[in-house]
C-alpha positions as CSV (number, residue, x, y, z in Angstrom):
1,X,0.0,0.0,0.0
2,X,1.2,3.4,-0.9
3,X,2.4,5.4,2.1
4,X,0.5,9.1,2.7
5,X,2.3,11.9,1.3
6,X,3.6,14.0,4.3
7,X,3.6,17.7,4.1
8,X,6.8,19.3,5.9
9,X,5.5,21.5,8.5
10,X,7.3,25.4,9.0
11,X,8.0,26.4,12.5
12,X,5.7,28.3,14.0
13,X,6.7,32.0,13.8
14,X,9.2,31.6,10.8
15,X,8.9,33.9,8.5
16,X,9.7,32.7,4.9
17,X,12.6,35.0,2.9
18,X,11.8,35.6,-0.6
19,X,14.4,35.4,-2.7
20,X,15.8,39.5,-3.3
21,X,18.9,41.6,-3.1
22,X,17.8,45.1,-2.0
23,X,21.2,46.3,-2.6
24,X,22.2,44.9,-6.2
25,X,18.9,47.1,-6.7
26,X,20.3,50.1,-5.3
27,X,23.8,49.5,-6.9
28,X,22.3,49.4,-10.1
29,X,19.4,52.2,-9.5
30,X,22.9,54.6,-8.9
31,X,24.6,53.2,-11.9
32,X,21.9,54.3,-14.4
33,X,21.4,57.7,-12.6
34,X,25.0,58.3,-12.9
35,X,25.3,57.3,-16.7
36,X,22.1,57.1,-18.5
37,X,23.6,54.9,-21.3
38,X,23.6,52.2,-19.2
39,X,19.8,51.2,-19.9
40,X,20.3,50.9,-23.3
41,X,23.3,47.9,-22.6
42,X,20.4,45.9,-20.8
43,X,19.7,43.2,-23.2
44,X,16.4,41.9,-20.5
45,X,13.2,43.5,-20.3
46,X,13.0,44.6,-16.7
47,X,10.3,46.1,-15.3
48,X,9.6,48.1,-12.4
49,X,7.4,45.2,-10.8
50,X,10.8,42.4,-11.1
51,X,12.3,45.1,-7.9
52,X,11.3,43.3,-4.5
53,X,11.6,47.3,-2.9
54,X,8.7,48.8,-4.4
55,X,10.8,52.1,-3.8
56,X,12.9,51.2,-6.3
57,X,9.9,49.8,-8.7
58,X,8.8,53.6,-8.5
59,X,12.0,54.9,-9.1
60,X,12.8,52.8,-11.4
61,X,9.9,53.2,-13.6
62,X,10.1,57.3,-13.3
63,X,13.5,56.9,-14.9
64,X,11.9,54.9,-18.0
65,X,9.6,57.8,-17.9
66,X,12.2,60.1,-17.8
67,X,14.6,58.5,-20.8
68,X,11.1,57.7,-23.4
69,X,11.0,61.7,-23.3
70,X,14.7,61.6,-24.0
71,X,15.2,63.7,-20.5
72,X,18.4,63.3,-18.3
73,X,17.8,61.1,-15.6
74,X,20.0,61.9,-12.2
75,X,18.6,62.9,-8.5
76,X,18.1,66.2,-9.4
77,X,15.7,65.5,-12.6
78,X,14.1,62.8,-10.4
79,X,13.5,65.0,-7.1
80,X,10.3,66.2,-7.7
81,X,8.8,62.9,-8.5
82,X,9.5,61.7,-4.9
83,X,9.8,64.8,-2.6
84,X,5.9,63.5,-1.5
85,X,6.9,59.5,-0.8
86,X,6.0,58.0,2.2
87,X,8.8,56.0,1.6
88,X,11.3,57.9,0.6
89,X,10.7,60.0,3.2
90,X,11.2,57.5,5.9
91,X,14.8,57.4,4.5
92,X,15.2,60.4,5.0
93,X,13.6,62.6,2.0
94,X,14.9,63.0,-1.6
95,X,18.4,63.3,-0.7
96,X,18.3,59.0,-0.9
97,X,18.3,59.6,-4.4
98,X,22.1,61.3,-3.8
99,X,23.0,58.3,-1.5
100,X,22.6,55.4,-4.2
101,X,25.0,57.6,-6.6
102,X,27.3,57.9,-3.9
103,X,28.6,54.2,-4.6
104,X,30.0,54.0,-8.2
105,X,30.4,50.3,-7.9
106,X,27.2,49.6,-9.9
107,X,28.6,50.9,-13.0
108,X,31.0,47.8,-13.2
109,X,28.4,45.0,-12.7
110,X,25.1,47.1,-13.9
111,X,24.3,44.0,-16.3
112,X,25.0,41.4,-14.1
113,X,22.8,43.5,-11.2
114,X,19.9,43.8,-13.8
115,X,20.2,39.8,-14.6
116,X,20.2,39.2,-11.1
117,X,17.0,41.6,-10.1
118,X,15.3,39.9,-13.3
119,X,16.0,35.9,-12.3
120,X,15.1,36.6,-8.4
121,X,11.6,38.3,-9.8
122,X,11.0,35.2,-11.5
123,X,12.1,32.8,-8.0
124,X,9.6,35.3,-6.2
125,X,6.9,34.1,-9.1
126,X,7.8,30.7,-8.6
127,X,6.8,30.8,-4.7
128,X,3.8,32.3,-5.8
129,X,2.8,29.7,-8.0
130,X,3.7,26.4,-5.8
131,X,2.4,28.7,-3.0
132,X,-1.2,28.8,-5.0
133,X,-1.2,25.5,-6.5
134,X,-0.4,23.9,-2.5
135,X,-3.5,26.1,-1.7
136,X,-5.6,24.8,-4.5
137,X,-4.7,21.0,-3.9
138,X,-5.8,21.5,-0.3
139,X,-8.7,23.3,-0.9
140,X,-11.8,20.7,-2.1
141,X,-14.4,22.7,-1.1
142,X,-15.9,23.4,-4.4
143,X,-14.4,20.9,-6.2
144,X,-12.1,18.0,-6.7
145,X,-10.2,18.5,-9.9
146,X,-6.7,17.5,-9.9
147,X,-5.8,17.6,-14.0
148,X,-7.8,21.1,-13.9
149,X,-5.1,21.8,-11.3
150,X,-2.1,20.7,-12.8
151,X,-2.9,22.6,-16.3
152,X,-3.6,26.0,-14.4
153,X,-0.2,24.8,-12.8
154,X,1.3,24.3,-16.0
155,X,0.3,27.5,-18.0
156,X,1.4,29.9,-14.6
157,X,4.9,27.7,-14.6
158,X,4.9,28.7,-18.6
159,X,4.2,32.4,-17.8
160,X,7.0,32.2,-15.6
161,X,9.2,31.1,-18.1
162,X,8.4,33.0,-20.8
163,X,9.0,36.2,-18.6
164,X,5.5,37.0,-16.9
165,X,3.8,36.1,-20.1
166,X,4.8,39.1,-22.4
167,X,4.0,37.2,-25.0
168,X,0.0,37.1,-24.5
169,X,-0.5,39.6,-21.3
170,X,-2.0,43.2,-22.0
171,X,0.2,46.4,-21.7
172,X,-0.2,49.8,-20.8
173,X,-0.8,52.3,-23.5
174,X,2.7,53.7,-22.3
175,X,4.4,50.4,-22.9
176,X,2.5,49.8,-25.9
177,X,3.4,53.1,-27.6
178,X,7.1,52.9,-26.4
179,X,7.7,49.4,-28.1
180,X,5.6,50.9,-30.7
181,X,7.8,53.9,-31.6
182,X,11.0,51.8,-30.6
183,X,10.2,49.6,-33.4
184,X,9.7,52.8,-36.0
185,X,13.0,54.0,-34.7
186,X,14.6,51.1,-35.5
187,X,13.3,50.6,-39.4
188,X,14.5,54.4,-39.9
189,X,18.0,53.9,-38.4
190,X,18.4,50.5,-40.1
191,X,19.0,52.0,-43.5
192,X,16.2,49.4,-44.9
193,X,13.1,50.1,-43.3
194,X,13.4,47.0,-41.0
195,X,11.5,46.7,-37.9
196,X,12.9,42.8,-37.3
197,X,15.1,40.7,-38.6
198,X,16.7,40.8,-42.1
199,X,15.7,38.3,-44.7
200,X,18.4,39.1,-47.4
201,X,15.2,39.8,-50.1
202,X,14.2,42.8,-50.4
203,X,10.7,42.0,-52.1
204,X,9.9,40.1,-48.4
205,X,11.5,42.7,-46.4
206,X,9.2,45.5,-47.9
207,X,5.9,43.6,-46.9
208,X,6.7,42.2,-44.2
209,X,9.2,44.6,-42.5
210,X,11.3,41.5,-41.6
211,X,11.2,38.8,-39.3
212,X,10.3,39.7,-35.8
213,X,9.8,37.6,-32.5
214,X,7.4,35.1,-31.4
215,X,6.4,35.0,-35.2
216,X,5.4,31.5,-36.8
217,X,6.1,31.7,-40.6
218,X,5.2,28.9,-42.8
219,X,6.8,28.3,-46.2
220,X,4.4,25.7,-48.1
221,X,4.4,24.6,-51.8
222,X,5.1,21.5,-53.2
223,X,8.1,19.0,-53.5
224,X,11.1,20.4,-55.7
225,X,9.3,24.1,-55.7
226,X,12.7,25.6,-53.9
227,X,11.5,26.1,-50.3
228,X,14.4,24.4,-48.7
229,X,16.6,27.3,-50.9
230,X,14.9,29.7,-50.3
231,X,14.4,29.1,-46.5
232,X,18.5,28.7,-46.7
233,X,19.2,31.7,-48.4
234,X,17.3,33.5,-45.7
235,X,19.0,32.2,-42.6
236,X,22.3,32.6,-44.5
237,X,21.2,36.3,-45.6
238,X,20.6,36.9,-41.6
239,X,23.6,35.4,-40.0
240,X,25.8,37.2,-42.5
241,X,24.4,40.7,-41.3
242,X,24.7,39.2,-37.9
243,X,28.4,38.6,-38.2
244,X,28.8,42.1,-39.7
245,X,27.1,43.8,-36.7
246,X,29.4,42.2,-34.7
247,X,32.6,43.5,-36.1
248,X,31.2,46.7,-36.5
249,X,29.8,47.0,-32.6
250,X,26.3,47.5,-33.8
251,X,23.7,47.9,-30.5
252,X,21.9,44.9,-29.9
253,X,18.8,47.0,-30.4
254,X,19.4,48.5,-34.1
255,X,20.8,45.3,-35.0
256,X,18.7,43.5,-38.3
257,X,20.5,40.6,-38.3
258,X,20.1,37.6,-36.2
259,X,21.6,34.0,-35.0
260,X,19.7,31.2,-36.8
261,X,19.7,27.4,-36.0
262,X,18.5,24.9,-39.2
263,X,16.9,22.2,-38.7
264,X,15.5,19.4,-41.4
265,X,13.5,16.2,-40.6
266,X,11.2,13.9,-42.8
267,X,7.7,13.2,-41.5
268,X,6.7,9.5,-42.0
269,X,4.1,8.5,-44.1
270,X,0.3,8.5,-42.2
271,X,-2.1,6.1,-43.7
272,X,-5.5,8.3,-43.8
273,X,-8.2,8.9,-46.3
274,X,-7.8,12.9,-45.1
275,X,-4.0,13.2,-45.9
276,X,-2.5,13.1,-49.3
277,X,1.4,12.0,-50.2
278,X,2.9,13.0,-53.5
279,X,4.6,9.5,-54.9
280,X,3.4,7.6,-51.9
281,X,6.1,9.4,-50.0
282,X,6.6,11.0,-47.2
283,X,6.7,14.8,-46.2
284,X,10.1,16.7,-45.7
285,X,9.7,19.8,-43.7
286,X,12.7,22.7,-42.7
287,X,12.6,24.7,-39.8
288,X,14.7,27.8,-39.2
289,X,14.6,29.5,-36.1
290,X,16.5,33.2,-35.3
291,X,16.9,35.1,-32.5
292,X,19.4,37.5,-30.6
């Protein structure tokens, strides 16, 4: 007979530590305050809600304010966002703004403190959701649904991983309209009106403004029609300009070109009345995938 699961029990009166570094949030809050350009070496997405101090959430997010309206961003520009906090206050007023530009240490390790502030965010998220899906599996008042469970389970643990699910979650009109601009900014400065990533034809680039992220192309036509080719020439086309970008110090964000991986496989043949095989054969299918 299978032996109860046992649930480890917390002492009483100990208080659970989520994962954070207050000061690597500091360090790197004085870093960008001291030189701006820093933000724009920060290859992740964060956000103001990935700092555990929600002090430095509302700083931080004033100083993406600040640099979307191309504004210098320092304690001084900054000061009369915060000369009201509560919180700020308790530490003593604006002048904490001075205090984490006092320590230039942050300059040296500002991506590796934005990495940091980013993967703790997602161990806090990761709490969160055992945390819920122990409170679910415990709770059967209204019902007793364990796969319903473990597929709620299993789409939180896929937000998580896909980075608090900015690939299907809503954004502000802010964020919306930056990324929106940001992607206008980058056809004009690319010399070929590319918002994504090159595809070496020009015909393609001008309708579809290149290849961009999260996107799901598919290439279909019949056997010995030149899709493998063509599919070829592309990745090629992009790894080239890729290469290029690198030896000329490109930014990561004005860059068109793009790391590809290519892939080819032969499906077998399916025996069904709905599915047709040229020849009796099989189906060959590529798969190119890019990113930076």
């Amino acid at each position: 007979m299978a032996e109860p699961l046992r649930l480890a029990a917390a002492n009483e009166g100990e208080a659970i530590k989520l994962p954070r570094n207050v000061e690597a949030e500091a360090a790197f809050l004085g870093a960008i305050m001291i030189d701006n350009r820093i933000i724009e070496d920060i290859s992740i997405k964060l956000q103001p809600e990935h700092f555990y101090e929600p002090l430095h959430g509302r700083i931080y997010d004033q100083i993406l304010r600040l640099i979307d309206r191309n504004m210098l961003v320092s304690p001084v520009t900054l000061k009369p966002f915060f000369e009201r906090d509560e919180s700020i206050l308790e530490l003593g007023g604006p002048g904490y703004l001075v205090k984490l530009t006092a320590d230039g240490a942050g300059l040296l390790g500002a991506r590796d403190f934005a990495r940091q502030i980013y993967d703790l965010a997602l161990l806090r998220e990761l709490v969160s959701v055992g945390r819920t899906l122990v409170e679910n599996a415990l709770d059967t008042s209204e019902a007793v649904d364990p796969k319903g469970q473990i597929e709620q389970a299993e789409s939180a643990l896929y937000k998580v991983a896909e980075g608090d699910g900015e690939s299907g979650g809503t954004k502000s009109f802010l964020s919306a309209s930056s990324d929106a601009i940001r992607n206008v900014e980058k056809a004009l400065q690319s010399g070929g009106h590319l918002s994504g990533v090159t595809t070496g034809l020009n015909s393609v680039n001008g309708k579809v403004g290149g290849l961009h992220n999260s996107d799901l192309v598919i290439l279909a036509g019949r056997p010995g029609m030149g899709k493998t080719s063509l599919v070829t020439n592309i990745a090629f086309n992009a790894a080239v300009r890729w290469v290029r970008e690198e030896e000329d110090q490109i930014p990561y964000e004005k860059r068109v070109g793009a790391k590809v991986a290519f892939s080819a496989w032969k499906c077998p043949r399916i025996n069904s009345p709905r599915v047709s095989w040229p020849n009796n054969q099989g189906s060959a299918a590529n798969c190119c995938v890019w990113g930076k």
